[in-house]
KEFIFI-836124 format. One record per atom (N, C-alpha, C, O): atom name; x, y, z; residue in three letters. Coordinates in steps of 0.1 Angstrom, whole numbers, plus 5000, padded with zeros to 4 digits. Layout:
residues N
atom->CA	c1->X	c2->Y	c3->Z	rest->ALA
...
end
This chain:
residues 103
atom->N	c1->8548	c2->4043	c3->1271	rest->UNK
atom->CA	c1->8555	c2->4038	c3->1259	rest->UNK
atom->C	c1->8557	c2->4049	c3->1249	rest->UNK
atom->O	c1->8548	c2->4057	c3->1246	rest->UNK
atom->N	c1->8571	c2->4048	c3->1243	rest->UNK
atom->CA	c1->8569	c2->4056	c3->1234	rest->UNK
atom->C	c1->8562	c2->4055	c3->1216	rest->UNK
atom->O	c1->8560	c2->4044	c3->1210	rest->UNK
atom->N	c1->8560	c2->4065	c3->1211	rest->UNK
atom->CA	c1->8551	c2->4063	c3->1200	rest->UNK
atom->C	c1->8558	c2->4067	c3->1185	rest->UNK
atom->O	c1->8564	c2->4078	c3->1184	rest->UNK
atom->N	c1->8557	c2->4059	c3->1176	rest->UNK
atom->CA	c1->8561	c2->4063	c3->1165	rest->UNK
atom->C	c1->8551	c2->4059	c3->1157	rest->UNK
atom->O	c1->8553	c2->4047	c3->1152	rest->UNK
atom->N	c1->8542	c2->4065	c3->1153	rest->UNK
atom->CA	c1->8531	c2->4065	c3->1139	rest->UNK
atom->C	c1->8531	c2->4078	c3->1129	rest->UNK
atom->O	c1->8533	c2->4089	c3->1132	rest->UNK
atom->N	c1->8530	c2->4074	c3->1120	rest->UNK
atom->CA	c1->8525	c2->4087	c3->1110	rest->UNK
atom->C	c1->8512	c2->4089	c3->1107	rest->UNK
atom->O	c1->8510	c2->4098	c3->1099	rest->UNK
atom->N	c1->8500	c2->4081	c3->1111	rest->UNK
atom->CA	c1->8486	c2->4085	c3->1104	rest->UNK
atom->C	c1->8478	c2->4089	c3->1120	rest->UNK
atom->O	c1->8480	c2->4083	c3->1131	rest->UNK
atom->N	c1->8471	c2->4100	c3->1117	rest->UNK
atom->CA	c1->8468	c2->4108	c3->1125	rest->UNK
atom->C	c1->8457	c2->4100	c3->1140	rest->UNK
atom->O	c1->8457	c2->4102	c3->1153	rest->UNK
atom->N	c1->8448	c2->4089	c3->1131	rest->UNK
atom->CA	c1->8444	c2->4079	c3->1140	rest->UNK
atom->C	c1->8448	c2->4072	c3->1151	rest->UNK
atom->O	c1->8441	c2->4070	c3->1162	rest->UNK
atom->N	c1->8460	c2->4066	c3->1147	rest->UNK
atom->CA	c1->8471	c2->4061	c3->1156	rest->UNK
atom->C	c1->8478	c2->4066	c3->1163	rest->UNK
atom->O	c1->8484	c2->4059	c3->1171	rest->UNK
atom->N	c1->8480	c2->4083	c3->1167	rest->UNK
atom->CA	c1->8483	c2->4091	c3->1172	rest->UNK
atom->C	c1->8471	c2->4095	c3->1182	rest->UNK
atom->O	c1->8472	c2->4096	c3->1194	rest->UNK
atom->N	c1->8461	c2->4096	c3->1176	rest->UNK
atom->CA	c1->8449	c2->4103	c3->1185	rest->UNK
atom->C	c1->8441	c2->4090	c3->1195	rest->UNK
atom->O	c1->8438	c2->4092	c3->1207	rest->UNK
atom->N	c1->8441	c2->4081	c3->1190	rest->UNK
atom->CA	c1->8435	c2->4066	c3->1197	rest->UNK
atom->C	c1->8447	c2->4059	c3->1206	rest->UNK
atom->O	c1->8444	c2->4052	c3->1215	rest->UNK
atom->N	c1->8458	c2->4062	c3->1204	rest->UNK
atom->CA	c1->8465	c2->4052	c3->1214	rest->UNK
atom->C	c1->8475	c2->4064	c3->1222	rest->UNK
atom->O	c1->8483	c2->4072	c3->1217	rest->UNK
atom->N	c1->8470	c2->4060	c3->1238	rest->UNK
atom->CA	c1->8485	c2->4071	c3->1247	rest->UNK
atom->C	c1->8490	c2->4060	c3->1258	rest->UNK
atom->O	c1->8483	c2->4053	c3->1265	rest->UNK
atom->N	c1->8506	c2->4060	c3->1256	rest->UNK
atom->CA	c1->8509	c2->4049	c3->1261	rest->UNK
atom->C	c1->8506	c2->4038	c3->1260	rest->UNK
atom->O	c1->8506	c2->4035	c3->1248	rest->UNK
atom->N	c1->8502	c2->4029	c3->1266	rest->UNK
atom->CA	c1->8503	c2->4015	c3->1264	rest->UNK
atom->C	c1->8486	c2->4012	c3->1264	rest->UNK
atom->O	c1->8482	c2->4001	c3->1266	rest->UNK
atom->N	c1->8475	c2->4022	c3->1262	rest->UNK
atom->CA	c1->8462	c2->4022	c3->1260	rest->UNK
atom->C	c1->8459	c2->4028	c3->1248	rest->UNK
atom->O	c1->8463	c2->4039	c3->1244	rest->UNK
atom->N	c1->8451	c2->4018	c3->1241	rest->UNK
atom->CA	c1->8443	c2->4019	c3->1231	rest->UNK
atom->C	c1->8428	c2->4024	c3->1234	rest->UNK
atom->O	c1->8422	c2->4020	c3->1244	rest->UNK
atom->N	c1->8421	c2->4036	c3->1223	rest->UNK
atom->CA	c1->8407	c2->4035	c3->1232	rest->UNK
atom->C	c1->8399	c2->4029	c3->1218	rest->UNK
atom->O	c1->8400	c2->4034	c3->1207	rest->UNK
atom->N	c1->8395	c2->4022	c3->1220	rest->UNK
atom->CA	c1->8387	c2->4013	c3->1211	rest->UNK
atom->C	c1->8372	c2->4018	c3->1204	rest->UNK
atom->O	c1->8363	c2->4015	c3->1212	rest->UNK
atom->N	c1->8369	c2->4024	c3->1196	rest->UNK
atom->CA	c1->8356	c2->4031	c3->1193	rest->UNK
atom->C	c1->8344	c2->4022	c3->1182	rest->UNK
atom->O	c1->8347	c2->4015	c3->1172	rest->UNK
atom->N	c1->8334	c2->4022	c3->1187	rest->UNK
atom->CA	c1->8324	c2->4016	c3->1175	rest->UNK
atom->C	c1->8315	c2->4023	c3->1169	rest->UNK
atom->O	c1->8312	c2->4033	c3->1174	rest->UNK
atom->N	c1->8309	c2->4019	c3->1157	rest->UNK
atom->CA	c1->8302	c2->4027	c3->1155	rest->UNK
atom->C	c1->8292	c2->4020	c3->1154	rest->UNK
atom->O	c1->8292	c2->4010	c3->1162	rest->UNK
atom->N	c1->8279	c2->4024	c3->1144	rest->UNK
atom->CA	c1->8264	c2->4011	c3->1141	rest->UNK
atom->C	c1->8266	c2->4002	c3->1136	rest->UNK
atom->O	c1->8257	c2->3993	c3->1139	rest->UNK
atom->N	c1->8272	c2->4000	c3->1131	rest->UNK
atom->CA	c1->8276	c2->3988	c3->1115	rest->UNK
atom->C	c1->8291	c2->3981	c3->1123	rest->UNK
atom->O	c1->8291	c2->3969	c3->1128	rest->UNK
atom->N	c1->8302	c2->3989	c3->1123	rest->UNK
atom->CA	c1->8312	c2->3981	c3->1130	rest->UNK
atom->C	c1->8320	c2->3983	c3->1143	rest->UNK
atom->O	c1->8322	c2->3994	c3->1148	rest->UNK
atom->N	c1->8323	c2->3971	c3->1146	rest->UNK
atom->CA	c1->8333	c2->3975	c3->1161	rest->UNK
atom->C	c1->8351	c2->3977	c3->1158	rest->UNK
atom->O	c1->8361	c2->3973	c3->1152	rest->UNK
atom->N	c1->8348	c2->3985	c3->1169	rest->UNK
atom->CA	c1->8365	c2->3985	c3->1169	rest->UNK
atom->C	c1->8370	c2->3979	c3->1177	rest->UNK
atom->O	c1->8364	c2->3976	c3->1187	rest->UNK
atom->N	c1->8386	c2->3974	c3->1175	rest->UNK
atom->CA	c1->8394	c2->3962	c3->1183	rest->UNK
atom->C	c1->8408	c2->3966	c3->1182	rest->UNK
atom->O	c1->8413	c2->3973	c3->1173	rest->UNK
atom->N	c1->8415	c2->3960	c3->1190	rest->UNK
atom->CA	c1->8430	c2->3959	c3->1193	rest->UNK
atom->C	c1->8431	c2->3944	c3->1194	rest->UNK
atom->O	c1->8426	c2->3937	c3->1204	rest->UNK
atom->N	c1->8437	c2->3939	c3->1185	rest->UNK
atom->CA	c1->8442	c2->3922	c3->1184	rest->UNK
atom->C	c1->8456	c2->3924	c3->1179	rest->UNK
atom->O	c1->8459	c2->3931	c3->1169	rest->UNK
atom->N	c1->8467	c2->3912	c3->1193	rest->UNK
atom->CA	c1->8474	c2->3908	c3->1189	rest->UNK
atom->C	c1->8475	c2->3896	c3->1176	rest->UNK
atom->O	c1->8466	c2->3888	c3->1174	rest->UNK
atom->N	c1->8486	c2->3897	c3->1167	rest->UNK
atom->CA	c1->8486	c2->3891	c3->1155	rest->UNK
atom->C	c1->8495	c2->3876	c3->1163	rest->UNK
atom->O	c1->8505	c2->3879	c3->1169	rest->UNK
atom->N	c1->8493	c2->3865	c3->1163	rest->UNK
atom->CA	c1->8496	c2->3858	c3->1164	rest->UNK
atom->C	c1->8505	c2->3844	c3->1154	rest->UNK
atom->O	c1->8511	c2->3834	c3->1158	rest->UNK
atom->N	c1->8503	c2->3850	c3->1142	rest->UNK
atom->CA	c1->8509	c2->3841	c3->1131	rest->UNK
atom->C	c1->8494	c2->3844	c3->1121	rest->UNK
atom->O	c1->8484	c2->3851	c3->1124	rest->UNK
atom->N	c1->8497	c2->3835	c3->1106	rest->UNK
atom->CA	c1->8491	c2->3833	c3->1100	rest->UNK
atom->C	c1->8483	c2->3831	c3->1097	rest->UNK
atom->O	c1->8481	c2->3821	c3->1104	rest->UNK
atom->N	c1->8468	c2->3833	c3->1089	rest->UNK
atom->CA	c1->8455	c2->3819	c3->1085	rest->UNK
atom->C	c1->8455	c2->3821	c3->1071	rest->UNK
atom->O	c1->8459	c2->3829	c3->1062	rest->UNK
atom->N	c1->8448	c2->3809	c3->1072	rest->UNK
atom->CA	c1->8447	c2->3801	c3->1058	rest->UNK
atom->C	c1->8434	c2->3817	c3->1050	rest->UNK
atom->O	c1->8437	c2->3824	c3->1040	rest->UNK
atom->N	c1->8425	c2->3817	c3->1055	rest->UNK
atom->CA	c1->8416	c2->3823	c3->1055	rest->UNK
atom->C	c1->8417	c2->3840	c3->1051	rest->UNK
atom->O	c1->8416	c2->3848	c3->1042	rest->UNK
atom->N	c1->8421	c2->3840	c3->1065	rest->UNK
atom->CA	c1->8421	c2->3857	c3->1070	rest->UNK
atom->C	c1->8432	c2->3863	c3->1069	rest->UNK
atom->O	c1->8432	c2->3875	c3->1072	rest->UNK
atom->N	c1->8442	c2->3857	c3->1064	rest->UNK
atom->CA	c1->8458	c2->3857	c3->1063	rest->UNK
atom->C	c1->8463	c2->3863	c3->1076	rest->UNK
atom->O	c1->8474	c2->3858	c3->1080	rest->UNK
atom->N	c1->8458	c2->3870	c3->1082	rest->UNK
atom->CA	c1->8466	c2->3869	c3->1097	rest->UNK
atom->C	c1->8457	c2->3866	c3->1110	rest->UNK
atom->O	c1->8446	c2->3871	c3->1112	rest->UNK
atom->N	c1->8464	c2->3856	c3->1117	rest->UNK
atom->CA	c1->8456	c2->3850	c3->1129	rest->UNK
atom->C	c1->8457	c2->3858	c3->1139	rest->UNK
atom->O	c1->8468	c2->3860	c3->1144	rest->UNK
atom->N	c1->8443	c2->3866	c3->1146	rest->UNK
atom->CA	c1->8445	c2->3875	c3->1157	rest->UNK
atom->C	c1->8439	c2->3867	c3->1168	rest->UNK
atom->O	c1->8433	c2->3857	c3->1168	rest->UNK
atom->N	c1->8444	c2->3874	c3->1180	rest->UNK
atom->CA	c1->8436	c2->3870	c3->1193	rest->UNK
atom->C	c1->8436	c2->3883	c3->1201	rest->UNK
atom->O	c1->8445	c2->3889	c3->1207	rest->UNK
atom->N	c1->8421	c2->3886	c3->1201	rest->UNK
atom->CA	c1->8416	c2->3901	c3->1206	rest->UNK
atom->C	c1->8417	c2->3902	c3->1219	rest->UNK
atom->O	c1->8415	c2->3894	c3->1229	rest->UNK
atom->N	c1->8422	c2->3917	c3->1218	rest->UNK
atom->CA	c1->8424	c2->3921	c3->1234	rest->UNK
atom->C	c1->8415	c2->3923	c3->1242	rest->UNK
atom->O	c1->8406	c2->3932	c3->1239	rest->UNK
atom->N	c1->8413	c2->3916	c3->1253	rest->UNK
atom->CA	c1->8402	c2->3920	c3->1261	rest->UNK
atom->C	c1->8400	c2->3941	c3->1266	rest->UNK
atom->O	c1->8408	c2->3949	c3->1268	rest->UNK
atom->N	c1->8386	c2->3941	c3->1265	rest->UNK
atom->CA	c1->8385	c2->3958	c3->1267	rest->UNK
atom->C	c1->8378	c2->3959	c3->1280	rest->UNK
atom->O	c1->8373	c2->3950	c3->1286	rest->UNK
atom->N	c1->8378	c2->3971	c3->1282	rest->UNK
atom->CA	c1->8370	c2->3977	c3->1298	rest->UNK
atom->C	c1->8362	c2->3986	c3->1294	rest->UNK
atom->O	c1->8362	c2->3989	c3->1282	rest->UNK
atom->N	c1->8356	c2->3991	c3->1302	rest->UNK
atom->CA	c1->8351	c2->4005	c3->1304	rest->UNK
atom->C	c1->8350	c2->4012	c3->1313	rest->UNK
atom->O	c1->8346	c2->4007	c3->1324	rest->UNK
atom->N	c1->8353	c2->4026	c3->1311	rest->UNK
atom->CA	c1->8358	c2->4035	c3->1320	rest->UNK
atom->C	c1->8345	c2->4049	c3->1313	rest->UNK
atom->O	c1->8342	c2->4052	c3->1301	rest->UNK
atom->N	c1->8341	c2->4055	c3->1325	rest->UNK
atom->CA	c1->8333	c2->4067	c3->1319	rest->UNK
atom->C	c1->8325	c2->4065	c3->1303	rest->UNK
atom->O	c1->8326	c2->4074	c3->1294	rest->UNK
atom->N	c1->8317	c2->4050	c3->1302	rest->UNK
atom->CA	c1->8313	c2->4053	c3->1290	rest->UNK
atom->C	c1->8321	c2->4048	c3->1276	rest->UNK
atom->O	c1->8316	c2->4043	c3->1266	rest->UNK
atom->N	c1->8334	c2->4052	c3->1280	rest->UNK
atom->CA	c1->8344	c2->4049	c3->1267	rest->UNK
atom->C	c1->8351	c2->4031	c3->1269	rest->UNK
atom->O	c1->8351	c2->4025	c3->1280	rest->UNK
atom->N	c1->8356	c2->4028	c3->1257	rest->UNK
atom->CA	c1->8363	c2->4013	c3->1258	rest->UNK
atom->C	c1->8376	c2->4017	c3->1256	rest->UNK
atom->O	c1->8380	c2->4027	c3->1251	rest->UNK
atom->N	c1->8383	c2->4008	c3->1261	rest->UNK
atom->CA	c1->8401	c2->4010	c3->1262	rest->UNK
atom->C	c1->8407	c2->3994	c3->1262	rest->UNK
atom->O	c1->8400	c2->3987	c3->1270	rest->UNK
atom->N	c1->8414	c2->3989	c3->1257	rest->UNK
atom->CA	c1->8420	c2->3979	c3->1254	rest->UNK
atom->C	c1->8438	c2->3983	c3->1265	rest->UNK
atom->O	c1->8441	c2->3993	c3->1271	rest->UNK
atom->N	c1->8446	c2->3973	c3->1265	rest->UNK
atom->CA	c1->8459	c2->3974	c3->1270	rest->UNK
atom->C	c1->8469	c2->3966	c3->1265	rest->UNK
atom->O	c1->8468	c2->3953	c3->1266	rest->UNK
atom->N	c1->8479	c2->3972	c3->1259	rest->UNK
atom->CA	c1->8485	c2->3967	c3->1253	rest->UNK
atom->C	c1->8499	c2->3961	c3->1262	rest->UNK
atom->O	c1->8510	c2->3967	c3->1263	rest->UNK
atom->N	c1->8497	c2->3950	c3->1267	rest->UNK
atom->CA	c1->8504	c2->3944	c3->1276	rest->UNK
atom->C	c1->8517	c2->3940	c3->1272	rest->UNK
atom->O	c1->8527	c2->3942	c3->1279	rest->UNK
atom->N	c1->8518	c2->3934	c3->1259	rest->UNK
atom->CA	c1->8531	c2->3925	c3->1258	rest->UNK
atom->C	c1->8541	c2->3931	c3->1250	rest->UNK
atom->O	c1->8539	c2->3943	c3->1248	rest->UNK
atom->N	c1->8552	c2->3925	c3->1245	rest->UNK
atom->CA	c1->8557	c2->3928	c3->1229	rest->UNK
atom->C	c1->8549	c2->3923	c3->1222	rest->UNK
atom->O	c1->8539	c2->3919	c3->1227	rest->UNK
atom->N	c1->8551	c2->3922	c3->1209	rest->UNK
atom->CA	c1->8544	c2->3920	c3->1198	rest->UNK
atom->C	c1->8540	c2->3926	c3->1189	rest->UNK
atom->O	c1->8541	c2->3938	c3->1190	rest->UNK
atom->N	c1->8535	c2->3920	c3->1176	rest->UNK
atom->CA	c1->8524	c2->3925	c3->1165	rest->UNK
atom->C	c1->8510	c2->3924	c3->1170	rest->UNK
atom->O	c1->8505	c2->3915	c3->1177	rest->UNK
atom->N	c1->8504	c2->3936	c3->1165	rest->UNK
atom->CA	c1->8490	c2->3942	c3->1172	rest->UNK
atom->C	c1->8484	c2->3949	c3->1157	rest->UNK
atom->O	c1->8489	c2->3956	c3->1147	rest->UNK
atom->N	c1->8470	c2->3945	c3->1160	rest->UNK
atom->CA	c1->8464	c2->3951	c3->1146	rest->UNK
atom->C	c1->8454	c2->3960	c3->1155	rest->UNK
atom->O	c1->8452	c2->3957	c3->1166	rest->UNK
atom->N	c1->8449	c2->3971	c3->1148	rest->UNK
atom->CA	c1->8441	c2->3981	c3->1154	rest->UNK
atom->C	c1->8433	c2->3989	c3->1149	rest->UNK
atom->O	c1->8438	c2->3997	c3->1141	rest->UNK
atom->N	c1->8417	c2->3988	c3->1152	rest->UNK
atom->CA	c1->8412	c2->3992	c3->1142	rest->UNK
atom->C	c1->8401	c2->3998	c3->1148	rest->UNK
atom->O	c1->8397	c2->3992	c3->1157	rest->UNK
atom->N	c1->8396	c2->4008	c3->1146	rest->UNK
atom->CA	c1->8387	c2->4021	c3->1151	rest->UNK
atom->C	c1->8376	c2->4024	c3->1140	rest->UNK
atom->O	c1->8378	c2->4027	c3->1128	rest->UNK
atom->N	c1->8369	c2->4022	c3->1144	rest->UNK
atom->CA	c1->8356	c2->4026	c3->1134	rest->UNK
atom->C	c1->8352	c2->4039	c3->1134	rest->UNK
atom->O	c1->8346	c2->4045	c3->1124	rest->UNK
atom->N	c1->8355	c2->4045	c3->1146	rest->UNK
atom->CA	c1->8347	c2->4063	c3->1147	rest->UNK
atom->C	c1->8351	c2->4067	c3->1134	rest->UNK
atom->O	c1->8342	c2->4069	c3->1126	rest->UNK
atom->N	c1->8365	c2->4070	c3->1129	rest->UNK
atom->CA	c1->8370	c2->4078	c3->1118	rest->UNK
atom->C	c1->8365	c2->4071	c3->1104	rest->UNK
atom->O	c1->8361	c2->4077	c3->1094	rest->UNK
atom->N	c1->8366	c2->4055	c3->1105	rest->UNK
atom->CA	c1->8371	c2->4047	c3->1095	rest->UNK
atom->C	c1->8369	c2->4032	c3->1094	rest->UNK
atom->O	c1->8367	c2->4027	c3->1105	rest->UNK
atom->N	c1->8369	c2->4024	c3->1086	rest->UNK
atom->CA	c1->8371	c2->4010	c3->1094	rest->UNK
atom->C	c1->8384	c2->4001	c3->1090	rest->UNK
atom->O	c1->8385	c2->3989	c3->1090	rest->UNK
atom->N	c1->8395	c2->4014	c3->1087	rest->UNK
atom->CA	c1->8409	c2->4012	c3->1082	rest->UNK
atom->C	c1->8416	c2->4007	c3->1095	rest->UNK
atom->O	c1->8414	c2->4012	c3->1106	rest->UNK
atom->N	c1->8427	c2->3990	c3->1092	rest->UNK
atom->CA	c1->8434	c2->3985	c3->1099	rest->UNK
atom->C	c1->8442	c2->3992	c3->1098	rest->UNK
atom->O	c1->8444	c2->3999	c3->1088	rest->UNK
atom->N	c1->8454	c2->3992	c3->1114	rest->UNK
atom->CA	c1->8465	c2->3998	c3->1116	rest->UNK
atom->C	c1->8476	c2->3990	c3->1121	rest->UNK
atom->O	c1->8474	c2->3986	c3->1133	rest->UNK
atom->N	c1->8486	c2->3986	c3->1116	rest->UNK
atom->CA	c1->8494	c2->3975	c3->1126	rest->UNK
atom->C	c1->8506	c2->3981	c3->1130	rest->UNK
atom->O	c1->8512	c2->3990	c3->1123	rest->UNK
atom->N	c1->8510	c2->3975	c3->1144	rest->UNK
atom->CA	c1->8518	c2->3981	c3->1155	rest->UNK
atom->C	c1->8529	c2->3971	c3->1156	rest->UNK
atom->O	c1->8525	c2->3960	c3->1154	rest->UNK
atom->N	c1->8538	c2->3972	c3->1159	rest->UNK
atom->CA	c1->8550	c2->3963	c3->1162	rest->UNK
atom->C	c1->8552	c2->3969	c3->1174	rest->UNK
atom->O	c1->8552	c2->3981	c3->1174	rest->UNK
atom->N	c1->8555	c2->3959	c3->1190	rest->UNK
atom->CA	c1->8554	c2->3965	c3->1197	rest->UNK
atom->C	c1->8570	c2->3961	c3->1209	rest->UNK
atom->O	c1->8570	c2->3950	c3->1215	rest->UNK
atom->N	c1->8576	c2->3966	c3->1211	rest->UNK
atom->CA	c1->8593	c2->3964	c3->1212	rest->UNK
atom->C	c1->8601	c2->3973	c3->1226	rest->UNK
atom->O	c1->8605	c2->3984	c3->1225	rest->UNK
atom->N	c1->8602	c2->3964	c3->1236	rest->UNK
atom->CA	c1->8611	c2->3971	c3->1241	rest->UNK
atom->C	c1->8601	c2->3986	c3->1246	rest->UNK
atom->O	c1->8607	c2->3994	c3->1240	rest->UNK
atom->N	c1->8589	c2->3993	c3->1253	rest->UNK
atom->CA	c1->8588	c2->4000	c3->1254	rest->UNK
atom->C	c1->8582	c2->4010	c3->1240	rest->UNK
atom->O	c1->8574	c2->4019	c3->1243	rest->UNK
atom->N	c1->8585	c2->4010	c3->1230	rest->UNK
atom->CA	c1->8583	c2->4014	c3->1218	rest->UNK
atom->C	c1->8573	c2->4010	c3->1210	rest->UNK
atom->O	c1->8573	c2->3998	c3->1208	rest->UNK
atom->N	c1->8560	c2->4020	c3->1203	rest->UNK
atom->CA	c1->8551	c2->4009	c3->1196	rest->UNK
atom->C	c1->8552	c2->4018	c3->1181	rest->UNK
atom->O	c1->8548	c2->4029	c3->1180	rest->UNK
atom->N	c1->8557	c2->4013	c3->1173	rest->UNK
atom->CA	c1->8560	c2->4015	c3->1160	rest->UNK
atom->C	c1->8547	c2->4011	c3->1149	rest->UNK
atom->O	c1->8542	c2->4000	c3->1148	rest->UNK
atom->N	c1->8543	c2->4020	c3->1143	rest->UNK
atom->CA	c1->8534	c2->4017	c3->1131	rest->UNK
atom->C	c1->8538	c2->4014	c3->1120	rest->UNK
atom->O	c1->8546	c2->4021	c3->1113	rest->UNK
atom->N	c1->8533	c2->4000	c3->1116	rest->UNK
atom->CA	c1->8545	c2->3997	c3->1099	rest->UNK
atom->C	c1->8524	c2->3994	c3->1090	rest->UNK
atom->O	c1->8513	c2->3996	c3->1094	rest->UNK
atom->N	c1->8531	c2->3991	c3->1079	rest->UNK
atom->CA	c1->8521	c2->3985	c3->1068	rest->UNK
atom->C	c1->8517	c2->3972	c3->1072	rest->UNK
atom->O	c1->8519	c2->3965	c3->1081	rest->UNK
atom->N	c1->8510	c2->3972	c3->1062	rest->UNK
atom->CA	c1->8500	c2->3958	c3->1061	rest->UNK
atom->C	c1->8512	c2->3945	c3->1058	rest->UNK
atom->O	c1->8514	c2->3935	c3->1065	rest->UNK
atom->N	c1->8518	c2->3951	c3->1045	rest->UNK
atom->CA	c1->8527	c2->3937	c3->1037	rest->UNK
atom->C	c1->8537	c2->3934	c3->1051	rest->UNK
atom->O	c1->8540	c2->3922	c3->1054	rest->UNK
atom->N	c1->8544	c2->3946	c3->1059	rest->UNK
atom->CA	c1->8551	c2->3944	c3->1064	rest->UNK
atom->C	c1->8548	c2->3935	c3->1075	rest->UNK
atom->O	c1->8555	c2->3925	c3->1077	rest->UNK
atom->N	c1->8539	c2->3939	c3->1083	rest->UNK
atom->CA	c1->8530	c2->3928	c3->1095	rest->UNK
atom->C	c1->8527	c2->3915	c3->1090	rest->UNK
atom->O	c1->8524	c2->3907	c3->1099	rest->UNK
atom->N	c1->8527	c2->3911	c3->1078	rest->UNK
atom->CA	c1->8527	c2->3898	c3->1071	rest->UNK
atom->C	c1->8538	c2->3893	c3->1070	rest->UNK
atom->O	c1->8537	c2->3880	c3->1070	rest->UNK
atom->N	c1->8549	c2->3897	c3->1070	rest->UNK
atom->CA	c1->8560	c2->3889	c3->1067	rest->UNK
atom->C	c1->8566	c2->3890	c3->1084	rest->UNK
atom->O	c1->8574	c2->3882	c3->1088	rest->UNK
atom->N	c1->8560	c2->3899	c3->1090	rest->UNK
atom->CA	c1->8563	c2->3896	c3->1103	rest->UNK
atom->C	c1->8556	c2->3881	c3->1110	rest->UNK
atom->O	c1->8560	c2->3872	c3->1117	rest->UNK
atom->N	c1->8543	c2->3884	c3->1105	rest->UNK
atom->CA	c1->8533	c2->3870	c3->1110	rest->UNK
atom->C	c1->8535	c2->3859	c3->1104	rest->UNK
atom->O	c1->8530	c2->3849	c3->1108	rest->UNK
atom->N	c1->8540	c2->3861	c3->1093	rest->UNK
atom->CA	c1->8551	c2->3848	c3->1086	rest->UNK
atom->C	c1->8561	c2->3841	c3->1096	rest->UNK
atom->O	c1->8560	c2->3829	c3->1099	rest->UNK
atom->N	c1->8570	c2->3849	c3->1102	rest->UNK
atom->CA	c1->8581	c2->3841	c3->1110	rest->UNK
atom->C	c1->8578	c2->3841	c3->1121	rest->UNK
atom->O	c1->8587	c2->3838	c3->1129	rest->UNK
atom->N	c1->8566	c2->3843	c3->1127	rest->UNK
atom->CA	c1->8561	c2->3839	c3->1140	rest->UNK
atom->C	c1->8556	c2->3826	c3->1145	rest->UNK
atom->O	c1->8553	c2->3824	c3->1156	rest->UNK
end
């Protein structure tokens, strides 16, 4: 898949259609598809199942869709993915909301 992000995380954690998922002591990291709204959380995820391979976790990003992604090694900053046609595009927060609004 091809990649279009600008923040250096999103570049370095995802090649092709793999995510590598990192945790640290305090938090885990995840790749969840965004599935629409919550009352609560404002956006409804359902996490991607992960593997392990040599030690490390990797998630797969199977479908189209909105995808949130979040890596603890660097940070415990959300990253959201719009995912299209072979293409995974990094947009903002507000934007992935108004996306999980019309879903």
């Amino acid at each position: 898949m091809k990649l279009v992000a600008n923040s250096s995380e999103v570049l370095g954690f995802i090649d092709g259609a793999v995510a590598q998922i990192t945790d640290s002591r305090k938090h885990k990291g995840y790749l969840a598809k965004i599935i629409g709204t919550h009352p609560v959380y404002k956006l409804d995820r359902k996490f991607v199942d992960t593997y392990e391979v040599s030690g490390y976790k990797y998630a797969d990003i199977k479908e189209d869709g909105l995808y949130e992604f979040c890596t603890s090694k660097i940070n415990k900053d959300r990253y959201y993915l719009v995912v299209d046609n072979g293409t995974i595009t990094e947009i903002d927060y507000w934007t992935a909301l108004e996306i999980a609004e019309r879903v």
